[in-house]
Jmol script that loads the backbone (N, CA, C; Angstrom):
load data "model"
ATOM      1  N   UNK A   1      73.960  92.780  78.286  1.00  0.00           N
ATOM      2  CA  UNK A   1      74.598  93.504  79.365  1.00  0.00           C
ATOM      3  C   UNK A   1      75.993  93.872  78.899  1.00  0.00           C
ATOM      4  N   UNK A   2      76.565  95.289  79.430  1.00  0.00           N
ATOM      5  CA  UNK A   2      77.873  95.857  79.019  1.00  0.00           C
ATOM      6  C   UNK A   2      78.737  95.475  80.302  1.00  0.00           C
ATOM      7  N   UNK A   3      79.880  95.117  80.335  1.00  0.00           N
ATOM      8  CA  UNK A   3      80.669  95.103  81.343  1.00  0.00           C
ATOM      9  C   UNK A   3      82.070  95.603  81.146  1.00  0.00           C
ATOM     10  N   UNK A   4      82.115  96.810  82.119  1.00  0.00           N
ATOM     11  CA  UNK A   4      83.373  97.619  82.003  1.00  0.00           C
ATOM     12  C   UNK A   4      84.277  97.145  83.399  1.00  0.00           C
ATOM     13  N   UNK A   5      85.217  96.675  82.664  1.00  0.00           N
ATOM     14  CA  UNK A   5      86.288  96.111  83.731  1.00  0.00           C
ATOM     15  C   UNK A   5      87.376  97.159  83.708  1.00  0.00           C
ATOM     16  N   UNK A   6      88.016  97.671  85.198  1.00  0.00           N
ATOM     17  CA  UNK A   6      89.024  98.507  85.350  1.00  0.00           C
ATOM     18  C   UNK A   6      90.271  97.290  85.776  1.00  0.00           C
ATOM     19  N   UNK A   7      91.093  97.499  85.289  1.00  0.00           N
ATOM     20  CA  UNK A   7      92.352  96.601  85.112  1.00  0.00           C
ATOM     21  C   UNK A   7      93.368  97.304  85.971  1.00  0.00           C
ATOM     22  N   UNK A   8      93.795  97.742  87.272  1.00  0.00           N
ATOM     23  CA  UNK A   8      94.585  98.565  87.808  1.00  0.00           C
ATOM     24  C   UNK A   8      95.667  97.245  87.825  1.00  0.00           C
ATOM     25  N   UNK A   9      96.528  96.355  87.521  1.00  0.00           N
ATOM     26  CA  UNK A   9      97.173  95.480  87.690  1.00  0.00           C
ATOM     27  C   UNK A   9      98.626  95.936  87.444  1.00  0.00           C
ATOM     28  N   UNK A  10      99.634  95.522  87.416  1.00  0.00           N
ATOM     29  CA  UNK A  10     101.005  96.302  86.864  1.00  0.00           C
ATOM     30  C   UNK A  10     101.322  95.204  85.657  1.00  0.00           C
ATOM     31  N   UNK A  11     102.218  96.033  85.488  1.00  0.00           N
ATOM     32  CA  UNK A  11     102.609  94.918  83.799  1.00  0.00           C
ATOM     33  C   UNK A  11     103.520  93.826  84.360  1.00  0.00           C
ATOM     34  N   UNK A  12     103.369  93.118  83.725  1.00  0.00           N
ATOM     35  CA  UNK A  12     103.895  91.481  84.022  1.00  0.00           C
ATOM     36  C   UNK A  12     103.554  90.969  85.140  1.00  0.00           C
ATOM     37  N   UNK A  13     102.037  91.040  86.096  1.00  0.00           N
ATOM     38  CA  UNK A  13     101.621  90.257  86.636  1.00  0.00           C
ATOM     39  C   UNK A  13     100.620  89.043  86.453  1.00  0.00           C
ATOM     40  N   UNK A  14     101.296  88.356  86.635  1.00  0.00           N
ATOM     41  CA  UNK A  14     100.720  86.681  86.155  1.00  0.00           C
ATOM     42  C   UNK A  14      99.068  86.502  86.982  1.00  0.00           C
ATOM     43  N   UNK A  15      99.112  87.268  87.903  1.00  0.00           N
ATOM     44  CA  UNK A  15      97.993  86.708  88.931  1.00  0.00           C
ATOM     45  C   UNK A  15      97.262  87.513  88.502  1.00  0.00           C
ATOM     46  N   UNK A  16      97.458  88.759  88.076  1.00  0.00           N
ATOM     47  CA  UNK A  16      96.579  90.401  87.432  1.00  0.00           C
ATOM     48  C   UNK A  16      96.033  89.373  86.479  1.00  0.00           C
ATOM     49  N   UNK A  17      96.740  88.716  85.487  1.00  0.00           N
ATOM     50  CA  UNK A  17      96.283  88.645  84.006  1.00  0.00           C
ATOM     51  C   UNK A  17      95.317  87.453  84.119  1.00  0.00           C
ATOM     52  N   UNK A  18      95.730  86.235  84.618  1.00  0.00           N
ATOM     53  CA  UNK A  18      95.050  84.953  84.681  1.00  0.00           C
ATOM     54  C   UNK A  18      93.736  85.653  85.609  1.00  0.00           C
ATOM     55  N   UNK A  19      93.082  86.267  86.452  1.00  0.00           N
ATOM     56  CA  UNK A  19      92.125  86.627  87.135  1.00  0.00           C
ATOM     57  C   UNK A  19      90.867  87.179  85.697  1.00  0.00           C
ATOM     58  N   UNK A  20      91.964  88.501  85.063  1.00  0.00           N
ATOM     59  CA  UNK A  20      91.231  89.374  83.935  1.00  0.00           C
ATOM     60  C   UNK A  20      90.866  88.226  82.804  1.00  0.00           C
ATOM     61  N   UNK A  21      91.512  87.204  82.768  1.00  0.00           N
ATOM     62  CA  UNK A  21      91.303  85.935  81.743  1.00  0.00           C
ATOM     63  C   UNK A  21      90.109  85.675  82.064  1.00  0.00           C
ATOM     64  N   UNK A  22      90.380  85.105  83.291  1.00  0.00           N
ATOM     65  CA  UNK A  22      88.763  83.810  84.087  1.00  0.00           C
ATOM     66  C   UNK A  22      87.726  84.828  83.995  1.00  0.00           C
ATOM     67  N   UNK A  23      87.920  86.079  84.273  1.00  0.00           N
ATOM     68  CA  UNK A  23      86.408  87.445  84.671  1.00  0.00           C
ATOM     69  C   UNK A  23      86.063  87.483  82.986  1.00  0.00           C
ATOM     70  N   UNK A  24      87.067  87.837  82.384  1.00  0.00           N
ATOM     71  CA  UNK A  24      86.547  87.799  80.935  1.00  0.00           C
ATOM     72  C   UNK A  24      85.983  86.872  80.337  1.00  0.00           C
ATOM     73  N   UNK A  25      86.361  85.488  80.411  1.00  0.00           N
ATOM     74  CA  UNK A  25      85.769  84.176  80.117  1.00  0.00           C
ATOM     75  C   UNK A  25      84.101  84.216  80.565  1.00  0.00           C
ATOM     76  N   UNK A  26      84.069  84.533  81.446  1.00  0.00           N
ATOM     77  CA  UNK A  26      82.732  83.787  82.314  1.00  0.00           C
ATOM     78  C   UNK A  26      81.756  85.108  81.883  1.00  0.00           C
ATOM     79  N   UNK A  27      82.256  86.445  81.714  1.00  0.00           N
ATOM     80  CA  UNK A  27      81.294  87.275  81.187  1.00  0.00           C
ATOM     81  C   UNK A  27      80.878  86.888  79.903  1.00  0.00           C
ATOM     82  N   UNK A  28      81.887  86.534  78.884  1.00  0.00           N
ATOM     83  CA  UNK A  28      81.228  86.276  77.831  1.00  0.00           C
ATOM     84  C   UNK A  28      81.014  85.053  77.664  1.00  0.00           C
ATOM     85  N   UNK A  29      80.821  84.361  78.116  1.00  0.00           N
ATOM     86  CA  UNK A  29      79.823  83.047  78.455  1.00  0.00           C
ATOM     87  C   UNK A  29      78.683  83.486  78.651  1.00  0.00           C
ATOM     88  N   UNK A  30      78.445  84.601  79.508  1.00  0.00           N
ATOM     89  CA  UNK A  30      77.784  84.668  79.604  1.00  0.00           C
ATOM     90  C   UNK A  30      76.592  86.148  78.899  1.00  0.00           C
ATOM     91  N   UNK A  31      77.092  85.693  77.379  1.00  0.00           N
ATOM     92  CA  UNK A  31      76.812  86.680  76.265  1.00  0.00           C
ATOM     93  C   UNK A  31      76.636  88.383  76.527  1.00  0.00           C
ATOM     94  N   UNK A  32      77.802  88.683  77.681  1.00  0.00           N
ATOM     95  CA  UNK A  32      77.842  89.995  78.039  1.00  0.00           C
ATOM     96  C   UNK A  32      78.941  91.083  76.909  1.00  0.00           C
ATOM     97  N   UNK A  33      79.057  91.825  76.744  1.00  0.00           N
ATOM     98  CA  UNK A  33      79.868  92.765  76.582  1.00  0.00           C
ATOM     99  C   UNK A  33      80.733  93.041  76.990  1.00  0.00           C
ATOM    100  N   UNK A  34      81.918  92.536  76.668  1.00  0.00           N
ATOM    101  CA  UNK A  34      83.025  93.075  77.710  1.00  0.00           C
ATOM    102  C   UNK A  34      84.252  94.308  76.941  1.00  0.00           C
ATOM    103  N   UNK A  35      84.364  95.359  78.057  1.00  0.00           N
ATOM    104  CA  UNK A  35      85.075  96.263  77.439  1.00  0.00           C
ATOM    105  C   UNK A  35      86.350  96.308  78.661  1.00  0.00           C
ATOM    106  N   UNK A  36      87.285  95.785  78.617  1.00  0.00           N
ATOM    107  CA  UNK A  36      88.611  95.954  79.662  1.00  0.00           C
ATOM    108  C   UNK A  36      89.435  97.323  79.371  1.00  0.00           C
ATOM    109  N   UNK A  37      89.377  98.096  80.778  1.00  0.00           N
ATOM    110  CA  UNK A  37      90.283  98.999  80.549  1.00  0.00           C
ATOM    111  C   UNK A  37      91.993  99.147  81.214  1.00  0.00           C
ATOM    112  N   UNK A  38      92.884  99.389  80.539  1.00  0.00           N
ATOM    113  CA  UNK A  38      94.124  98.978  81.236  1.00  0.00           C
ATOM    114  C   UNK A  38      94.621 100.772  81.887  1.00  0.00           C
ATOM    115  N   UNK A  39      94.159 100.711  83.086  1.00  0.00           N
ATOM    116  CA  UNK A  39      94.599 102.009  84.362  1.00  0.00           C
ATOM    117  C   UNK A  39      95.902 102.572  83.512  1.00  0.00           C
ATOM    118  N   UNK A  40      96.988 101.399  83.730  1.00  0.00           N
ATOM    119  CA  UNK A  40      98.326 101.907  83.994  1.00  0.00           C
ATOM    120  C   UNK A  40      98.917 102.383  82.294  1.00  0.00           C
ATOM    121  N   UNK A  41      97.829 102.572  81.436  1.00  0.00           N
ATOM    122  CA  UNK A  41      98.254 103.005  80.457  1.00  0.00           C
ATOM    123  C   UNK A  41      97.084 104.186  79.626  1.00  0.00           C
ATOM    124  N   UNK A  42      97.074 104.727  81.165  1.00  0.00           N
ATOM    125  CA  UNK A  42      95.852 106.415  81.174  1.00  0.00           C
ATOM    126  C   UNK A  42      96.564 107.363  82.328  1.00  0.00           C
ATOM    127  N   UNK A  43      96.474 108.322  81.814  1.00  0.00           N
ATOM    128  CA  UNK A  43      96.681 109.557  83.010  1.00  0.00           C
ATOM    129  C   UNK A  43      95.447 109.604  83.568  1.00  0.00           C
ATOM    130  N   UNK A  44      95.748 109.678  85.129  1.00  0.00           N
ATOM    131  CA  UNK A  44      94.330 109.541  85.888  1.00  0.00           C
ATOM    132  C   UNK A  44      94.758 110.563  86.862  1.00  0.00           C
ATOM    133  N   UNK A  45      93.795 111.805  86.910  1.00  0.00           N
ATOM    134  CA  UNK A  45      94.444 112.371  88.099  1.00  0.00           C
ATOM    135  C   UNK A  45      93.734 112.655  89.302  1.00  0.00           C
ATOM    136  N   UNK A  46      93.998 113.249  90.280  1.00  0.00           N
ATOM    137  CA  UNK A  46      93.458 112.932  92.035  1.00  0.00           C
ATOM    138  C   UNK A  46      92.331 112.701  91.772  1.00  0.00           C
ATOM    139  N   UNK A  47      91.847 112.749  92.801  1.00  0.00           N
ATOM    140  CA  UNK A  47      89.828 111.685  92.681  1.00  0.00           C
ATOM    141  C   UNK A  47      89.471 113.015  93.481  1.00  0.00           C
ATOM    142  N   UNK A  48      87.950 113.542  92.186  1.00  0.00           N
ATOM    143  CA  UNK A  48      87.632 114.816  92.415  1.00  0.00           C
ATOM    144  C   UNK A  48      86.051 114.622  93.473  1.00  0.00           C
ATOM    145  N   UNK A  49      85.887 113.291  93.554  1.00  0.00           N
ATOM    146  CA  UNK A  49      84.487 112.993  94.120  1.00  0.00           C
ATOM    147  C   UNK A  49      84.472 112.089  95.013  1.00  0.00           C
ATOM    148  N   UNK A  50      83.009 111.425  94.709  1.00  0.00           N
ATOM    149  CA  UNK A  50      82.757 110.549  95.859  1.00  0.00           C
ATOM    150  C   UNK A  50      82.916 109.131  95.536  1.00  0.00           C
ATOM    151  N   UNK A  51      82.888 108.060  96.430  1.00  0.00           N
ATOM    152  CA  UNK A  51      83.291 106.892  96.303  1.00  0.00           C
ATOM    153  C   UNK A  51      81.447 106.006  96.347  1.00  0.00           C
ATOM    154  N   UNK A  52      80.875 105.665  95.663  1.00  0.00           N
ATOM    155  CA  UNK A  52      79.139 104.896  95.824  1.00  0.00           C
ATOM    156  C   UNK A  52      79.649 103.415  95.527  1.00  0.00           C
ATOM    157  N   UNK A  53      79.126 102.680  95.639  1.00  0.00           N
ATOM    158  CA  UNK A  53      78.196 101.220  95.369  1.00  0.00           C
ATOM    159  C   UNK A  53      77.332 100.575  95.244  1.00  0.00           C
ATOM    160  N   UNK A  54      77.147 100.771  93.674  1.00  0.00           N
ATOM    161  CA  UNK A  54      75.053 100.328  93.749  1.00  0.00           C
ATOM    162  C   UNK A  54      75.735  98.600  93.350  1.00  0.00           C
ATOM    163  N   UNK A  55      74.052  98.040  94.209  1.00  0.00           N
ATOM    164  CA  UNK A  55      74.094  96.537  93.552  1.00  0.00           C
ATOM    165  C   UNK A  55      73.544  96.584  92.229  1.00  0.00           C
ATOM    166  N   UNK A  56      72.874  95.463  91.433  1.00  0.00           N
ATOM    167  CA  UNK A  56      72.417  94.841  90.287  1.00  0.00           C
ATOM    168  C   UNK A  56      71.261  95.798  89.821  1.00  0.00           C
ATOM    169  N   UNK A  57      70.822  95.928  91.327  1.00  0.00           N
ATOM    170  CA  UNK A  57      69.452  96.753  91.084  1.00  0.00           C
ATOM    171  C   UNK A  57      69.126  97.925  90.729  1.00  0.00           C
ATOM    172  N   UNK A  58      70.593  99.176  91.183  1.00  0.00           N
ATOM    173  CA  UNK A  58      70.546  99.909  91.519  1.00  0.00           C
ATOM    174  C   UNK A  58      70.402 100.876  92.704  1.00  0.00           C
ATOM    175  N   UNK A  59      70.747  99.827  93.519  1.00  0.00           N
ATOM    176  CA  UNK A  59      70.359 100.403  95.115  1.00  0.00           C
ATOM    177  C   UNK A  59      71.915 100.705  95.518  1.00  0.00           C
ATOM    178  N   UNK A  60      72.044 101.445  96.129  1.00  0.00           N
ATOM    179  CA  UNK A  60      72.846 102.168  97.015  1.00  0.00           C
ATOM    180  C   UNK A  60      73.584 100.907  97.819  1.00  0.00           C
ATOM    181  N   UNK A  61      75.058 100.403  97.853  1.00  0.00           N
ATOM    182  CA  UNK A  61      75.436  99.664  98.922  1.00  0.00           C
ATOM    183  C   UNK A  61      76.243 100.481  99.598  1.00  0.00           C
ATOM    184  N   UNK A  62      76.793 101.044  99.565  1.00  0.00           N
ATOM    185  CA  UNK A  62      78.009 101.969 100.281  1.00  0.00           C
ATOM    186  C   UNK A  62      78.324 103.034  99.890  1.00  0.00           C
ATOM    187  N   UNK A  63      78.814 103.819 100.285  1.00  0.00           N
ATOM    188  CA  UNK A  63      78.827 105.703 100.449  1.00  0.00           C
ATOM    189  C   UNK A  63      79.981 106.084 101.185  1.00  0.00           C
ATOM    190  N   UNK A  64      81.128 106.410 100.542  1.00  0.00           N
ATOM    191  CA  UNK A  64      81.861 107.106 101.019  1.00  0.00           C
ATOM    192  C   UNK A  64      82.216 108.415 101.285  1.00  0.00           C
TER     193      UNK A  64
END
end "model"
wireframe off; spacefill off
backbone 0.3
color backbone group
């Protein structure tokens, strides 16, 4: 399994980083893939779409 983590945290937060630690730990424990991306060091501009939430399965949880 691949796991893409979005990192929106600001720089020098202790609680941002120790969280991205423990999520990273336990993915690759659990022999996943982990690829962390850090937001605040990408140009991101307005949000051209929609907001979804699939579970594990692929099912649809939410629809914005």
């Amino acid at each position: 399994m691949k796991v893409v983590i979005l990192n929106g945290s600001c720089e020098n937060d202790p609680t941002g980083e120790h969280f991205l630690s423990s999520l990273e730990s336990e993915m690759e424990l659990r022999d996943w893939e982990v690829e962390p991306v850090l937001l605040r060091q990408r140009k991101i501009g307005n949000c051209a779409g929609d907001f979804f939430l699939l579970d594990s399965e692929s099912r649809l949880v939410q629809y914005r």
